[in-house]
Every structure is written in C-alpha cells, then in structure tokens.
VMD Tcl script that builds the backbone (N, CA, C; Angstrom):
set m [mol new atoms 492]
animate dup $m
set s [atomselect $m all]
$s set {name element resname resid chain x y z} {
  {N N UNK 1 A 5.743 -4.020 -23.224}
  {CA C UNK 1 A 5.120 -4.792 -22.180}
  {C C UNK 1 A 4.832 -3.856 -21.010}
  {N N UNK 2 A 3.339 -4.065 -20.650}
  {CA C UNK 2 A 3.290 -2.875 -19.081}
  {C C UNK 2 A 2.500 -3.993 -18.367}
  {N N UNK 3 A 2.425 -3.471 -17.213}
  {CA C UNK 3 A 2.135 -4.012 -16.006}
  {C C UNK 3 A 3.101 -4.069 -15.152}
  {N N UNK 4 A 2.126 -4.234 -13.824}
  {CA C UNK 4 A 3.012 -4.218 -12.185}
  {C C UNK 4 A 4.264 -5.115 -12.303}
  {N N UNK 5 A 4.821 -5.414 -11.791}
  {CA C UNK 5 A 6.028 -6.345 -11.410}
  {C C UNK 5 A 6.187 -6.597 -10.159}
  {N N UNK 6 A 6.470 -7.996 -9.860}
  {CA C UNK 6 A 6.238 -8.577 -8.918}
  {C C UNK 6 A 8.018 -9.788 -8.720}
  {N N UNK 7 A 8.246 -9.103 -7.498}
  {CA C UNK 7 A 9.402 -10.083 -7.138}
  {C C UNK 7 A 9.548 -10.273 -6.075}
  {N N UNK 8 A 10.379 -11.748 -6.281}
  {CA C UNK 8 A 10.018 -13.006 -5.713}
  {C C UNK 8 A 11.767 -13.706 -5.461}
  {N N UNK 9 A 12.233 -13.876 -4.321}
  {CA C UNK 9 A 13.750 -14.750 -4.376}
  {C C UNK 9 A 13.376 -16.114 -4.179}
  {N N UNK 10 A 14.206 -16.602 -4.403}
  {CA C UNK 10 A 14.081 -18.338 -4.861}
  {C C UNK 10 A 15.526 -18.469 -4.539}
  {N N UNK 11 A 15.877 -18.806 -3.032}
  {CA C UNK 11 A 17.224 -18.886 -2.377}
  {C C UNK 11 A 18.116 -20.169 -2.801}
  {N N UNK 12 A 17.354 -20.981 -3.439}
  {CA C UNK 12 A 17.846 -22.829 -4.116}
  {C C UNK 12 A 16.966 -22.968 -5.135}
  {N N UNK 13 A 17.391 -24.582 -5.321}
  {CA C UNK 13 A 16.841 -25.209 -6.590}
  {C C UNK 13 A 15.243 -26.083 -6.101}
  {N N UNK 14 A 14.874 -25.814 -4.683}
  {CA C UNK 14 A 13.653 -26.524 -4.209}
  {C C UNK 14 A 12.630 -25.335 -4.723}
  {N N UNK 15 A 13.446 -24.085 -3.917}
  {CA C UNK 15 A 12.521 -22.713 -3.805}
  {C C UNK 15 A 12.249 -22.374 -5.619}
  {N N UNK 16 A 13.111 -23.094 -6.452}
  {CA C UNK 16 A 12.508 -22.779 -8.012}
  {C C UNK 16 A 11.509 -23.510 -8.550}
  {N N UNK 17 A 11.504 -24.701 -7.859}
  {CA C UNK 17 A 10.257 -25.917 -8.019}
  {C C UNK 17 A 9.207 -25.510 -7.635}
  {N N UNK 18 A 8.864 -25.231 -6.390}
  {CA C UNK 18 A 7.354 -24.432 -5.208}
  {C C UNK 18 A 7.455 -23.697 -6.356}
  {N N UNK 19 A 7.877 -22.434 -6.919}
  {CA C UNK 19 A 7.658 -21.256 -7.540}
  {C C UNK 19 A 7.072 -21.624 -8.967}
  {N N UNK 20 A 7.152 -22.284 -9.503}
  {CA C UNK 20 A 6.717 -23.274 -10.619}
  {C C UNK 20 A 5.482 -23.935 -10.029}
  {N N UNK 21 A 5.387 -24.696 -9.208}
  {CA C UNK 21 A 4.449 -25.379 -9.080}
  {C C UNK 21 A 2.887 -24.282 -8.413}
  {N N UNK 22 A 3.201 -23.429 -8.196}
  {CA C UNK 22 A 2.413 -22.171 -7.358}
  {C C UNK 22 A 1.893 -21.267 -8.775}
  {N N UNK 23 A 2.746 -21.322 -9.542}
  {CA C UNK 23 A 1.702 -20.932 -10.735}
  {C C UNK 23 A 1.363 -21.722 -11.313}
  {N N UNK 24 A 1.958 -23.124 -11.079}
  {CA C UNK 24 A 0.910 -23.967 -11.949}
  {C C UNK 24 A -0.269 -24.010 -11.412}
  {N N UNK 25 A -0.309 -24.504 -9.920}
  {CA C UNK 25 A -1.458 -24.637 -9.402}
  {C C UNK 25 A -3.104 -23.546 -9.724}
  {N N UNK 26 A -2.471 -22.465 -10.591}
  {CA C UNK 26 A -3.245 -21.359 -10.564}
  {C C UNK 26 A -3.605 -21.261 -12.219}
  {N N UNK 27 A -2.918 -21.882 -12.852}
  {CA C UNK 27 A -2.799 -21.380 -14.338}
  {C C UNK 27 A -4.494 -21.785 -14.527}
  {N N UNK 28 A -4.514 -21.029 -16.191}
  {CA C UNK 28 A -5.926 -21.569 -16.733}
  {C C UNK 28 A -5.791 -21.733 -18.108}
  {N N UNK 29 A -6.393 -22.410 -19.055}
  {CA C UNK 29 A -6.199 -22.800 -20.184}
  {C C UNK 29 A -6.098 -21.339 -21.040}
  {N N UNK 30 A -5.272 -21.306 -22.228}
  {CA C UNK 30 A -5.024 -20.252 -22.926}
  {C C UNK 30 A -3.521 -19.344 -22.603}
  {N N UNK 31 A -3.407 -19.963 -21.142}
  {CA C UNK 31 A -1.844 -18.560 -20.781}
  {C C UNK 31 A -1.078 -19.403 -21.047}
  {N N UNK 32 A -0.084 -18.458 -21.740}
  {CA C UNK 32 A 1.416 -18.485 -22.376}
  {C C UNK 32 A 2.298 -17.952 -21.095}
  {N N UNK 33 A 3.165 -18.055 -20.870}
  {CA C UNK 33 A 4.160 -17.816 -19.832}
  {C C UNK 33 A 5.622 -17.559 -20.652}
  {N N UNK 34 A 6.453 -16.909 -20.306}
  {CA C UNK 34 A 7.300 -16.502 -20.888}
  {C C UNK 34 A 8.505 -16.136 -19.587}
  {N N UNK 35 A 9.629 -17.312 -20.065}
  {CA C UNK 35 A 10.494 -17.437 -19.063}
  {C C UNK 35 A 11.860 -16.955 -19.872}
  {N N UNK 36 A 12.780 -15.745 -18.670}
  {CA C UNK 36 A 13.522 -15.102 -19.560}
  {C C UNK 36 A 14.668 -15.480 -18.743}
  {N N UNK 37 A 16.107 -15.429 -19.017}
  {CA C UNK 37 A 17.060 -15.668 -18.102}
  {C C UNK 37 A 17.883 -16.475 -18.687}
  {N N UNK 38 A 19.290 -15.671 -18.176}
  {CA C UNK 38 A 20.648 -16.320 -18.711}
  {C C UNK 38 A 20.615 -17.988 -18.797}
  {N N UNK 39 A 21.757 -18.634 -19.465}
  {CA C UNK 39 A 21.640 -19.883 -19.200}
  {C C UNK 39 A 22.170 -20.281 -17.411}
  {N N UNK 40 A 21.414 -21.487 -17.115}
  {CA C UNK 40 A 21.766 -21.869 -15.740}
  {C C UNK 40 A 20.911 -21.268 -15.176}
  {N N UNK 41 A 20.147 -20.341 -15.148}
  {CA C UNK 41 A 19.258 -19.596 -14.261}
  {C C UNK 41 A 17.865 -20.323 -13.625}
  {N N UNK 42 A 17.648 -21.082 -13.943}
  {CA C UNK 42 A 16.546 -22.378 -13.433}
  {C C UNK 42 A 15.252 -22.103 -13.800}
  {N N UNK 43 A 15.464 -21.850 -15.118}
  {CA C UNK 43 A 14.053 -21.795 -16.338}
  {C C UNK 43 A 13.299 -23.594 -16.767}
  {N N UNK 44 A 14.394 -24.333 -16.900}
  {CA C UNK 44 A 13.522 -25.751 -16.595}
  {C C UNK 44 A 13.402 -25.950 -15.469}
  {N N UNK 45 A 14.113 -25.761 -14.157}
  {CA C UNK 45 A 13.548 -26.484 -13.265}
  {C C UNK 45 A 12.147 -25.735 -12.922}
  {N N UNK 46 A 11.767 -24.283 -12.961}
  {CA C UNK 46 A 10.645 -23.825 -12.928}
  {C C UNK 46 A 10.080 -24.492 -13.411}
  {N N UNK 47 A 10.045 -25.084 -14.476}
  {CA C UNK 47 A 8.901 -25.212 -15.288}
  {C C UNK 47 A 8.487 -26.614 -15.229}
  {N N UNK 48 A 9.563 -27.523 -14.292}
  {CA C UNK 48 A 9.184 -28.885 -14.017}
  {C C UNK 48 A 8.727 -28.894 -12.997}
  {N N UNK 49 A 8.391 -27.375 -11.988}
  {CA C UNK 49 A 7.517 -27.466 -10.952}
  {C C UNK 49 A 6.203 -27.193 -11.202}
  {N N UNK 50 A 6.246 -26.570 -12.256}
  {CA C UNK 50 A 5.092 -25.805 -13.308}
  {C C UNK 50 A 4.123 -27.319 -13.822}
  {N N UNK 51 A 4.705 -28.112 -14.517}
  {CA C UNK 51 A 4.125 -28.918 -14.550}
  {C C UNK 51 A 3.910 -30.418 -14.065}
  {N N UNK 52 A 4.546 -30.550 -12.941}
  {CA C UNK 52 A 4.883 -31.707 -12.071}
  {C C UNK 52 A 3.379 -31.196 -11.056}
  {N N UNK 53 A 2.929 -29.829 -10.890}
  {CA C UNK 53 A 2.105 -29.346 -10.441}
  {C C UNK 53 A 0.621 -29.608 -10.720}
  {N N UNK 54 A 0.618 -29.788 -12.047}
  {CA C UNK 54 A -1.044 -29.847 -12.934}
  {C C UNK 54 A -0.653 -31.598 -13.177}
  {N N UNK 55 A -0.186 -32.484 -11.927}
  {CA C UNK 55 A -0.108 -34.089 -12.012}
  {C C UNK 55 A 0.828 -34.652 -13.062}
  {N N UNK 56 A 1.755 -34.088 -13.525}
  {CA C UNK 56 A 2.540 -34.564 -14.182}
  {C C UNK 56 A 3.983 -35.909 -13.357}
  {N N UNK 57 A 3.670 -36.708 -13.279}
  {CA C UNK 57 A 4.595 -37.464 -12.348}
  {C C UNK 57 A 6.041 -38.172 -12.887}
  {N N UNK 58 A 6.378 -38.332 -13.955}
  {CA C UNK 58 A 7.616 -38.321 -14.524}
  {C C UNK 58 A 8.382 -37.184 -14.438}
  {N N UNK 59 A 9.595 -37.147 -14.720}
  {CA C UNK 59 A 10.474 -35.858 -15.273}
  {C C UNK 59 A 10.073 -34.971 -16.351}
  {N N UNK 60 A 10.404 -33.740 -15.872}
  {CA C UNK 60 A 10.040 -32.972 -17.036}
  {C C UNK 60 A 11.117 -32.861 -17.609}
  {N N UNK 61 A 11.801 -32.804 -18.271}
  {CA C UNK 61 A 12.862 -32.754 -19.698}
  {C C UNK 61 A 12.883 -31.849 -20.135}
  {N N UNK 62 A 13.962 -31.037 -20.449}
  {CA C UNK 62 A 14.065 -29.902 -21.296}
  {C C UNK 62 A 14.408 -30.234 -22.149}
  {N N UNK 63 A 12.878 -29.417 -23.310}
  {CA C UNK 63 A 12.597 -29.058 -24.880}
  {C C UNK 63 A 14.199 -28.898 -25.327}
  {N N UNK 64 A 15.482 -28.516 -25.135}
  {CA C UNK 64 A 16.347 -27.674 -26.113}
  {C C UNK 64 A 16.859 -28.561 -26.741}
  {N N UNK 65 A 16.833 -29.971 -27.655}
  {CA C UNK 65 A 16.959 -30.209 -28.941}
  {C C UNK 65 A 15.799 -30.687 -29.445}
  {N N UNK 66 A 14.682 -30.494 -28.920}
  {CA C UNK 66 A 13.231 -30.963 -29.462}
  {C C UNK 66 A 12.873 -29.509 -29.785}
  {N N UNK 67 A 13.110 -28.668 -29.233}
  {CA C UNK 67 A 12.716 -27.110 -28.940}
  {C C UNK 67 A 10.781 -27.076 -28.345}
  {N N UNK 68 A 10.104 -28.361 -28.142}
  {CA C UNK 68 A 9.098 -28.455 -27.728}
  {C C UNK 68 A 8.718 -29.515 -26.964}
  {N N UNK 69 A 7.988 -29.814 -25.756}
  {CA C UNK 69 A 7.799 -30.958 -25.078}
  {C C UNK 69 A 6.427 -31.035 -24.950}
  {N N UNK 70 A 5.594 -31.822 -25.353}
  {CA C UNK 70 A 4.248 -31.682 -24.954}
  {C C UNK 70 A 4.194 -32.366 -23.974}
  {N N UNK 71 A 2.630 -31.927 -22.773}
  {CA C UNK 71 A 2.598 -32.940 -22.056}
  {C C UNK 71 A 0.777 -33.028 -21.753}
  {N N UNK 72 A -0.029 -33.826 -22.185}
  {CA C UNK 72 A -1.494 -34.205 -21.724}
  {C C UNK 72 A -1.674 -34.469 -20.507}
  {N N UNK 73 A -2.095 -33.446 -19.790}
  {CA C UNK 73 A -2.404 -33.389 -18.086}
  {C C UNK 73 A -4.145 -33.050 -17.803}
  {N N UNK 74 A -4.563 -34.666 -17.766}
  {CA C UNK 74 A -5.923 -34.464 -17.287}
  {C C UNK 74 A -6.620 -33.706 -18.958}
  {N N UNK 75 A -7.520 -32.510 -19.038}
  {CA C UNK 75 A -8.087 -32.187 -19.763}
  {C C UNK 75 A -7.170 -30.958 -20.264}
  {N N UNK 76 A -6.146 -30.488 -19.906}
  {CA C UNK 76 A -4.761 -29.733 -20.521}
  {C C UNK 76 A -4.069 -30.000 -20.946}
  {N N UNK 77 A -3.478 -29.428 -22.248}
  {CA C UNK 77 A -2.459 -29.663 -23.224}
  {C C UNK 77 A -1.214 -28.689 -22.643}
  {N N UNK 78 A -0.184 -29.204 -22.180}
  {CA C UNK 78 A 0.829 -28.100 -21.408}
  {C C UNK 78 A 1.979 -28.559 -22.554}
  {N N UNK 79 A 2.636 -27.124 -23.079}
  {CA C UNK 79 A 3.240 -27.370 -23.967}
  {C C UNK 79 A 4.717 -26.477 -23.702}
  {N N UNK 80 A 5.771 -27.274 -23.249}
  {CA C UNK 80 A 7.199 -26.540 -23.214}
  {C C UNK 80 A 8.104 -26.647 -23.718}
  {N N UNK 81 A 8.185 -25.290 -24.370}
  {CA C UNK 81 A 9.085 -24.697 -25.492}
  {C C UNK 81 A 10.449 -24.272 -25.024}
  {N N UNK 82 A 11.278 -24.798 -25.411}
  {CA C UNK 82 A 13.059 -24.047 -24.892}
  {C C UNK 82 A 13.683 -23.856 -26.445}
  {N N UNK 83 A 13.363 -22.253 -27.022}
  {CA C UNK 83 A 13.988 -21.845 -28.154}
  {C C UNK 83 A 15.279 -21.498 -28.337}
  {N N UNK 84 A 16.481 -21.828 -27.471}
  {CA C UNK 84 A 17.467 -21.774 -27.085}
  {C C UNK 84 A 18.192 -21.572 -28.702}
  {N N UNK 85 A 18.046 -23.102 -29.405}
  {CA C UNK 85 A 18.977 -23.297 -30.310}
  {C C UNK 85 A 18.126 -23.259 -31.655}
  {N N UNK 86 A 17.197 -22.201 -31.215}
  {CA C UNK 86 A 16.512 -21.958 -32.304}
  {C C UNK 86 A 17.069 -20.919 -33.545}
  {N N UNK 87 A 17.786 -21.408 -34.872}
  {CA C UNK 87 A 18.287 -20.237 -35.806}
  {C C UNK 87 A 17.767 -19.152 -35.663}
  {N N UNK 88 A 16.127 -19.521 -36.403}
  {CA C UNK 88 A 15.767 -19.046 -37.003}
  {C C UNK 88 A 14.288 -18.693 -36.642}
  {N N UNK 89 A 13.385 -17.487 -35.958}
  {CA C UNK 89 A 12.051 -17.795 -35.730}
  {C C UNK 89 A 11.188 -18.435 -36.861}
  {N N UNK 90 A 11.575 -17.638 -38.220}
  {CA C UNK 90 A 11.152 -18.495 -39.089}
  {C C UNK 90 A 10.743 -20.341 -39.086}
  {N N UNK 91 A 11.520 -20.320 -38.244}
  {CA C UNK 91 A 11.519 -22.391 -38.016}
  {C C UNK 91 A 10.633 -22.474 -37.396}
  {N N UNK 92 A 10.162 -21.833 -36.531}
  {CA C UNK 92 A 8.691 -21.761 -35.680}
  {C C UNK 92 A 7.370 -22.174 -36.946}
  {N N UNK 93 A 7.716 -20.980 -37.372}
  {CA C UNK 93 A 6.721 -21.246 -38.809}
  {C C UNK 93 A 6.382 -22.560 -39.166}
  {N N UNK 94 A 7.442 -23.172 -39.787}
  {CA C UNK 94 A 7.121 -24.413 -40.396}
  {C C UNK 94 A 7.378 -26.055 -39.482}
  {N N UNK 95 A 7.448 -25.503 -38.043}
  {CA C UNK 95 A 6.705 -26.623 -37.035}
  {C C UNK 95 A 5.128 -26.109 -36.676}
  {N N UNK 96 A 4.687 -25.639 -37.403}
  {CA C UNK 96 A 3.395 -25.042 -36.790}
  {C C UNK 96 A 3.371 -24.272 -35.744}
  {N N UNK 97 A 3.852 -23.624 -35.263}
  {CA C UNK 97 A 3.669 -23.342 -34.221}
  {C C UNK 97 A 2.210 -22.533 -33.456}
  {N N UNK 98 A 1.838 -21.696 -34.689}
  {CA C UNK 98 A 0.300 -21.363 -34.281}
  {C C UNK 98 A -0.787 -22.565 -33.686}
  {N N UNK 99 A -0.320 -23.633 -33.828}
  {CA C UNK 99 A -1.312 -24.868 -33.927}
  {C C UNK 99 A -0.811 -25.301 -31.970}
  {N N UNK 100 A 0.040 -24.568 -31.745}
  {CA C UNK 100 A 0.194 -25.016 -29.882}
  {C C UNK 100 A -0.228 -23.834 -29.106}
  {N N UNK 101 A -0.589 -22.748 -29.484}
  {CA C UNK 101 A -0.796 -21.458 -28.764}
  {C C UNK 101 A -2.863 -21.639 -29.071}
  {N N UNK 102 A -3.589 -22.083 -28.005}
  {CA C UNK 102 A -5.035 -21.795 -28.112}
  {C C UNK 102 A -5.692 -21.706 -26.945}
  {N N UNK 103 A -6.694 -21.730 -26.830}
  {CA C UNK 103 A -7.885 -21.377 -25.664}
  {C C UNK 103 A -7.496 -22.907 -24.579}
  {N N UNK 104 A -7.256 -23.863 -25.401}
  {CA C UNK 104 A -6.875 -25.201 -24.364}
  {C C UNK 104 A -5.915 -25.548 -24.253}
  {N N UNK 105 A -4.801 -24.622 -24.340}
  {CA C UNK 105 A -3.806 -25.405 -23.755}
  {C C UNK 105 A -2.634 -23.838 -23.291}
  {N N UNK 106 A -1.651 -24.579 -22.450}
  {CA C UNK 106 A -0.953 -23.441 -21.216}
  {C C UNK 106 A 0.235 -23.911 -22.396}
  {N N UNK 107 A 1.016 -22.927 -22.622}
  {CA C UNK 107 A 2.358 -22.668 -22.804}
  {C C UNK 107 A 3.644 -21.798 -21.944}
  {N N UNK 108 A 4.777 -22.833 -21.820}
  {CA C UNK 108 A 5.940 -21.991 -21.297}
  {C C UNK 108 A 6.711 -21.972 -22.283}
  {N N UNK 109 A 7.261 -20.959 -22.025}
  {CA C UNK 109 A 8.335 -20.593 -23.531}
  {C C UNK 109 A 9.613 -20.087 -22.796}
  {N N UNK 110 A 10.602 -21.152 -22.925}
  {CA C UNK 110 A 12.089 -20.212 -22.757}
  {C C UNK 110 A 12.541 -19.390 -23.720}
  {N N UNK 111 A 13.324 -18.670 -23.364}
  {CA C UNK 111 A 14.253 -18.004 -24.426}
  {C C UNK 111 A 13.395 -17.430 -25.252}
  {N N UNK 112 A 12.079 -16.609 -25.133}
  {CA C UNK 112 A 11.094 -16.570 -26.248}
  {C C UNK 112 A 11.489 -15.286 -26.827}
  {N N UNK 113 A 12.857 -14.671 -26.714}
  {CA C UNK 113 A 13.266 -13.592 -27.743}
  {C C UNK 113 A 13.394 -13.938 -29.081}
  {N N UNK 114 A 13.711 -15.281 -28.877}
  {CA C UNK 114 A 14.473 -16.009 -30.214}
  {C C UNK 114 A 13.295 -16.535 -30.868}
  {N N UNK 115 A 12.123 -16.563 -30.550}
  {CA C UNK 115 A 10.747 -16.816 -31.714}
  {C C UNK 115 A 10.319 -15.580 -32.162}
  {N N UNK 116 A 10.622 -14.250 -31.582}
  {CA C UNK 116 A 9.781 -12.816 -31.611}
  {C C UNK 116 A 9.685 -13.096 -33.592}
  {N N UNK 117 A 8.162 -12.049 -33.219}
  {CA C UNK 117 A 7.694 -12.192 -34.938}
  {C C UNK 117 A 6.704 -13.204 -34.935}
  {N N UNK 118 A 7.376 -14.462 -34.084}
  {CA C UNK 118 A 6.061 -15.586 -34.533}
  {C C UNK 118 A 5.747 -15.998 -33.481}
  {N N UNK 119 A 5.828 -15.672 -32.321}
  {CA C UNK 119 A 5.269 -16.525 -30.911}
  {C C UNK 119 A 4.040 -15.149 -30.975}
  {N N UNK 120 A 3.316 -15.574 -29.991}
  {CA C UNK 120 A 2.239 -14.461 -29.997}
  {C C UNK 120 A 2.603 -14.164 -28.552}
  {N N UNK 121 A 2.069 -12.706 -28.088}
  {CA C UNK 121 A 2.735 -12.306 -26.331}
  {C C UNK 121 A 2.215 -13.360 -25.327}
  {N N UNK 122 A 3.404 -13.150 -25.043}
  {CA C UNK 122 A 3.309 -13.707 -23.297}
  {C C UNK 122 A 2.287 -13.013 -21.864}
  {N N UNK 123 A 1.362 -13.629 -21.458}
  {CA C UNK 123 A 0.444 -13.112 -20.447}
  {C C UNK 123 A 1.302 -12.994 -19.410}
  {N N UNK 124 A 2.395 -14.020 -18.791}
  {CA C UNK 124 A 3.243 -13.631 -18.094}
  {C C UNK 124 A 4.635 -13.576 -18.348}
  {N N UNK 125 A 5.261 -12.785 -17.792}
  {CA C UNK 125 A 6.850 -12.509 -18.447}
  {C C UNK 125 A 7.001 -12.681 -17.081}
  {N N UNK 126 A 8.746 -13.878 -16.631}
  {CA C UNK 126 A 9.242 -13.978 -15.844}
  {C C UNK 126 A 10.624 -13.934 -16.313}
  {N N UNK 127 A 11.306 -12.746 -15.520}
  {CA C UNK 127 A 13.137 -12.600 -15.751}
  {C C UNK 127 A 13.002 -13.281 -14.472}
  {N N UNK 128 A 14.259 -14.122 -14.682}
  {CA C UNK 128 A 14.838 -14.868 -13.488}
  {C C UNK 128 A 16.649 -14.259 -13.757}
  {N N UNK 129 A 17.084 -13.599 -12.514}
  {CA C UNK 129 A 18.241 -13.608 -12.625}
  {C C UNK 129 A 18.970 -13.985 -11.383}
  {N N UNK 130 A 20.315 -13.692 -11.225}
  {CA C UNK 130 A 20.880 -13.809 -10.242}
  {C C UNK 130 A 20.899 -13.185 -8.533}
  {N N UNK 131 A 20.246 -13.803 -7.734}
  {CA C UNK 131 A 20.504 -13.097 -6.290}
  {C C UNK 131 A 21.520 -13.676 -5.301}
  {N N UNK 132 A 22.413 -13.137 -4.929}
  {CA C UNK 132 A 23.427 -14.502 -4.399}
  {C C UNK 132 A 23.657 -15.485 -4.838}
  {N N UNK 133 A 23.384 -16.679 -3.748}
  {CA C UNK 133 A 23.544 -17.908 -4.312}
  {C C UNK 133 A 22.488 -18.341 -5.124}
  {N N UNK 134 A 21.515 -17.536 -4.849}
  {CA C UNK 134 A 19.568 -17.996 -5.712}
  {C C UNK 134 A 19.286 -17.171 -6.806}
  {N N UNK 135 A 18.281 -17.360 -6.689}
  {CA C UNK 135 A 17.526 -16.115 -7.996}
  {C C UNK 135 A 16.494 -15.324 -7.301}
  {N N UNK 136 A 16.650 -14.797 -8.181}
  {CA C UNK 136 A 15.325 -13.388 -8.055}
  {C C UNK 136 A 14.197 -13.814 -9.140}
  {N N UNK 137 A 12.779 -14.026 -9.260}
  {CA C UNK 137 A 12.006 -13.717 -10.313}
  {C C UNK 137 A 11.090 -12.740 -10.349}
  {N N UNK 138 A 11.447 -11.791 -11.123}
  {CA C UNK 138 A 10.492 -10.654 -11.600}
  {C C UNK 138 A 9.400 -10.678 -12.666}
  {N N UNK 139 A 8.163 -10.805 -12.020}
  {CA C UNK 139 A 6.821 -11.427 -12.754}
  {C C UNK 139 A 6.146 -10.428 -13.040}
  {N N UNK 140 A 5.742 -10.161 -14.558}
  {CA C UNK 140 A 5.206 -8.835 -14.774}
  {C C UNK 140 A 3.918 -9.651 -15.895}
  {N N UNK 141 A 2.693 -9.216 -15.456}
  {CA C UNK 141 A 1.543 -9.528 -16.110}
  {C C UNK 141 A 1.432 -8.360 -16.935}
  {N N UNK 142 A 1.137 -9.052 -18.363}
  {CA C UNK 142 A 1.311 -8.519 -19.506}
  {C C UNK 142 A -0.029 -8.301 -20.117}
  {N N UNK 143 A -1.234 -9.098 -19.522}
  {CA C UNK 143 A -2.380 -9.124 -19.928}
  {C C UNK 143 A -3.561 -9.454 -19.243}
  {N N UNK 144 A -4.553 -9.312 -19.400}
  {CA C UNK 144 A -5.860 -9.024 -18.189}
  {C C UNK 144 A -5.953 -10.751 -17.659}
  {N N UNK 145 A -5.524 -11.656 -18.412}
  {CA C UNK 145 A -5.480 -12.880 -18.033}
  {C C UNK 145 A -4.348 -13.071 -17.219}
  {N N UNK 146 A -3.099 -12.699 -17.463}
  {CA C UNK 146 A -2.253 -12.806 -16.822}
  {C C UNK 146 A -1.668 -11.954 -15.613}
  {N N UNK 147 A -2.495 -11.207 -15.173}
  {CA C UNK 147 A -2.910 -10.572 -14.349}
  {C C UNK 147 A -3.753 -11.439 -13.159}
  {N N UNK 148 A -4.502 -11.803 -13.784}
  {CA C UNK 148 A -6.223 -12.995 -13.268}
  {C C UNK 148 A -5.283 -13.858 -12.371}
  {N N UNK 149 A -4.369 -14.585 -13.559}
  {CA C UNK 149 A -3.363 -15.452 -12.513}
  {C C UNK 149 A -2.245 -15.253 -11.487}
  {N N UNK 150 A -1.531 -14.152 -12.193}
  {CA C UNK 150 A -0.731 -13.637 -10.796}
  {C C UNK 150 A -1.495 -12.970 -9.755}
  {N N UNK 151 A -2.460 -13.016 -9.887}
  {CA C UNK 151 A -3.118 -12.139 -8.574}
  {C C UNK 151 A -3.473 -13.782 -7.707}
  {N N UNK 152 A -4.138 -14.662 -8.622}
  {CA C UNK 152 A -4.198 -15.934 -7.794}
  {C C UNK 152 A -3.066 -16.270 -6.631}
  {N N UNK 153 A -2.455 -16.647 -7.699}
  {CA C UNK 153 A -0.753 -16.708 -7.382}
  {C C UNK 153 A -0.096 -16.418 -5.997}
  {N N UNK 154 A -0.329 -14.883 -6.283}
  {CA C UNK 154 A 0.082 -14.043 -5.321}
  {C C UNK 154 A -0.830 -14.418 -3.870}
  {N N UNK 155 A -2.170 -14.355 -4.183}
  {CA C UNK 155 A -2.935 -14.508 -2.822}
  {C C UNK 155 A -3.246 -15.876 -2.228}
  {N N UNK 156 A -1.811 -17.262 -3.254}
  {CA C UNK 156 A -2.186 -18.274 -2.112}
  {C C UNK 156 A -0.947 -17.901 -0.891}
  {N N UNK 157 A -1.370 -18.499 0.358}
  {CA C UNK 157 A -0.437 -18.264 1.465}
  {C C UNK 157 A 0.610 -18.752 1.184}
  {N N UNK 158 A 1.608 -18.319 1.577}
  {CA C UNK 158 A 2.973 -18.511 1.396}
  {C C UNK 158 A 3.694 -18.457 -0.128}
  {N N UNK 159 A 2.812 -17.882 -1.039}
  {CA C UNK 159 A 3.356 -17.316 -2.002}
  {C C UNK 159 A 4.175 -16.107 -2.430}
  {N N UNK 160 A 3.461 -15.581 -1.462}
  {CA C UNK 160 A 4.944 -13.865 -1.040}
  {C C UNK 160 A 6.061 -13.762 -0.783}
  {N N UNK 161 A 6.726 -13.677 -1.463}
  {CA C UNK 161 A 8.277 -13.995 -0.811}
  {C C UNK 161 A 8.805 -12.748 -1.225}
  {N N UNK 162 A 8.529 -10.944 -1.004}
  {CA C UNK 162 A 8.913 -10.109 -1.373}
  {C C UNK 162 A 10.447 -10.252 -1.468}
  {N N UNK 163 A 11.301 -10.087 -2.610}
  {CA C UNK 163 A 12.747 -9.668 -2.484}
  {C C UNK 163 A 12.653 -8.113 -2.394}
  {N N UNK 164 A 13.619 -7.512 -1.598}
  {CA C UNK 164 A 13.967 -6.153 -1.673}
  {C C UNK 164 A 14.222 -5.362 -2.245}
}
mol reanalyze $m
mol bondsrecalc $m
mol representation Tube
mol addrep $m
C-alpha cells in the first residue's frame, strides 16, 4: 500500500461520528474503505457516522454475526462488512462477495485482513488506534480515487484536525 498519510485525533466517541460522517459526506460510488483497529477502537461507530451521513436515520448495527449490513441510501448501495468472526476468507467466496464490491455501491470493511485473497484493495485504509483517552486515525489513500476523496475530505473546513 503507498500513499500520503494523513492523521487525524478523535478525542471521544462524538469526534468518531463527525469523522465518519465527513467522509461520508464526500464518498462516491465504487470506494471501498478499509477500517483497521484493535477491538473497541470505534470502527462501528465510524462507520455509523459514515452512513447516518449519506441519510441513513436508524441505527447502524454492527455486521459481526451477519459479517454484512446492507443499507439503500437514496441511489447508493452502502454495504458494511465487520469480518471479525470470519474463519475463513474462503467464506467470502461462497456469500458472493464479488457481487457487493462495484461501480454503485461504497463499501466499509472492518477487520479486512481476515478476507485478504478475496476482498479486492481498499481505496482508503484507516488504522484507528489509541491516543489517550481518544484515537488517532491514520488515513492513507491507496488509490487515485481514494485520493479524489481524501483530498475532498481534507479540504472541507473543519476537517483538519492534525495529530502530532
């Protein structure tokens, strides 16, 4: 994986929601996102800002005994994956999984070590780890699309939150 890296502290569990919802606001059909980080590290709640963002108004739920959550937002198919308790990537295989990765629809993928072989790359890779009491996320665009969007990202106001 190359590209810049970009980090970002997220001092609570609000500042992980905005941070979610700030790339949602930016995403475009086709990017995969790829959320990395110990357990507890606030990989769903990102991702219920992620899509609470593109009008999603219920709870977002974490995928980890579905290992997938779809959600139809407007003319987007947003599809979140938590491969947590996934054996086997092989199992990817025979849920289809090629059939959720396309030109119309956004994917987040937790834990996406545990599909390697059958997920296809991530445009953005986010490690979320520990900063104090918060997190740190280190956002590294992996691809000319995912690039497109963290640069969005980056240049709405109040999206900068350099950590040191």
């Amino acid at each position: 994986m190359t590209g810049e890296q970009h980090t970002i502290a997220a001092p609570d569990e609000a500042a992980m929601v905005s941070l979610g919802a700030r790339l949602g606001a930016v995403c475009e059909p086709g990017l995969v996102v790829f959320l990395r980080g110990d357990l507890g590290m606030g990989k769903t709640t990102f991702s219920r800002g992620f899509i609470q963002s593109l009008g999603h108004a219920g709870a977002a739920k974490s995928p980890t005994y579905t290992l997938v959550e779809p959600y139809q937002l407007g003319d987007l198919q947003v599809f979140h994956f938590d491969l947590y308790r996934l054996g086997d990537p092989e199992e990817l295989e025979f849920m289809g999984i090629r059939d959720y990765f396309g030109d119309l629809s956004v994917c987040l993928v937790e834990w996406p070590e545990r599909g390697l072989g059958a997920l296809p790359a991530g445009d953005i890779v986010i490690n979320i780890g520990l900063e104090g009491r918060g997190r740190r996320l280190a956002y590294v665009a992996a691809t000319e699309q995912g690039r497109r969007v963290l640069a969005r990202m980056l240049a709405k106001p109040g999206a900068q939150n350099p950590a040191p």
